[in-house]
N, C-alpha and C positions, 0 to 999 in steps of 0.2 A: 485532407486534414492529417493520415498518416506518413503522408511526405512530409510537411513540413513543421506544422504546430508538434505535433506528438514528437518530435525525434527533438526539436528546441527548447521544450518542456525538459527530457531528457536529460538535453548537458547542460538544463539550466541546477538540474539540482545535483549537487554537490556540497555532502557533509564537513570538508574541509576548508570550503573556498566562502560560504554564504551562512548568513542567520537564519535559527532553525524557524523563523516568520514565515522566508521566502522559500524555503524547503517546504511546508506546508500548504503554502499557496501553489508552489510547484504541485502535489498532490492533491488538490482541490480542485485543479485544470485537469488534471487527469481523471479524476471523479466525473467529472461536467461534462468531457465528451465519449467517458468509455463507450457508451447505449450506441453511440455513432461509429465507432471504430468498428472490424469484422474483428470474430477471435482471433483468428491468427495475428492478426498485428498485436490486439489483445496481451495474448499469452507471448508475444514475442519484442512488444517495444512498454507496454506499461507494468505488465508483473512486476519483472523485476525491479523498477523502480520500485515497486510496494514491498519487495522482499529487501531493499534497500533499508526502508523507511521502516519495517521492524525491528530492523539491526540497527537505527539512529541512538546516538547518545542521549539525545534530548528526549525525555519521556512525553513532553506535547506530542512528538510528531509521532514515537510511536501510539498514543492514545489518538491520535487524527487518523491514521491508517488503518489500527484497528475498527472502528467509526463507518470509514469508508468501505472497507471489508462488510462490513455488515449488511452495508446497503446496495453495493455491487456486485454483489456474488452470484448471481445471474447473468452475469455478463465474462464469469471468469470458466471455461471449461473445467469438467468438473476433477479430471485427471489432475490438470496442474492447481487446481484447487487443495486437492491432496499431497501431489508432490511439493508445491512450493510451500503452503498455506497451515495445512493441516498440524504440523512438528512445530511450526517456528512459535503457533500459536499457542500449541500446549506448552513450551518452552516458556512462552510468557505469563502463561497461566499460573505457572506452578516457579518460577524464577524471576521474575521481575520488581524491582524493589517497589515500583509505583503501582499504588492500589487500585487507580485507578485503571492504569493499563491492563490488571491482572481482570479486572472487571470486562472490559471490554472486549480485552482478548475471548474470554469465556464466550459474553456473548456474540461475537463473531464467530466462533469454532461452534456453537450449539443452535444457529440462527438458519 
C-alpha cells in the first residue's frame, strides 16, 4: 500500500493544479488507510500532506483535515504530532477567518 497507493494519493493532491473536492477526497484516502500504513511511512509520506492541507486556501479542506486530525491522532507519533501539528493548529485556533475551522482546530489540538 505504501509503495504505491499512498505516494499516488500524494501527487494526486495539488493545490494548484485540482478542485479543493478532489483535494479532499485526496485526504479522505489517507484517513482510510492511515490504521494500515506503519508510522514511519506515517510521519514520512501522509503528514505532510495534512500539514499541506492546513495551509490550503479553501477553508473545506482545512476544516476536513482538522476533522481527520481528530480522529487519527493515534496513528500519528506523538513527537511529530507536536512538531508538525501542535503551532499550525494553535495558528488556526487563534487566526483563521473560518469559524468553523477555528472550532475544529480546537478540538483537534485538545482531543
Amino acid at each position: 500500500m505504501t509503495t504505491f497507493f499512498v505516494p499516488k494519493i500524494a501527487d494526486c493532491y495539488n493545490t494548484e493544479k485540482i478542485g479543493f473536492n478532489y483535494r479532499m477526497a485526496c485526504l479522505q484516502s489517507l484517513a482510510s488507510v492511515i490504521a494500515s500504513v506503519d508510522k514511519v511511512d506515517t510521519n514520512n509520506k501522509i503528514v505532510p500532506i495534512f500539514v499541506m492541507a492546513c495551509k490550503d486556501p479553501v477553508p473545506n479542506v482545512r476544516f476536513c483535515v482538522c476533522r481527520i486530525l481528530k480522529e487519527k491522532k493515534e496513528h500519528i507519533s506523538p513527537e511529530n504530532w507536536a512538531t508538525s501539528f501542535e503551532g499550525l493548529l494553535t495558528q488556526m485556533v487563534k487566526e483563521d477567518t473560518d469559524r468553523d475551522v477555528q472550532y475544529y482546530a480546537q478540538v483537534a489540538l485538545h482531543h
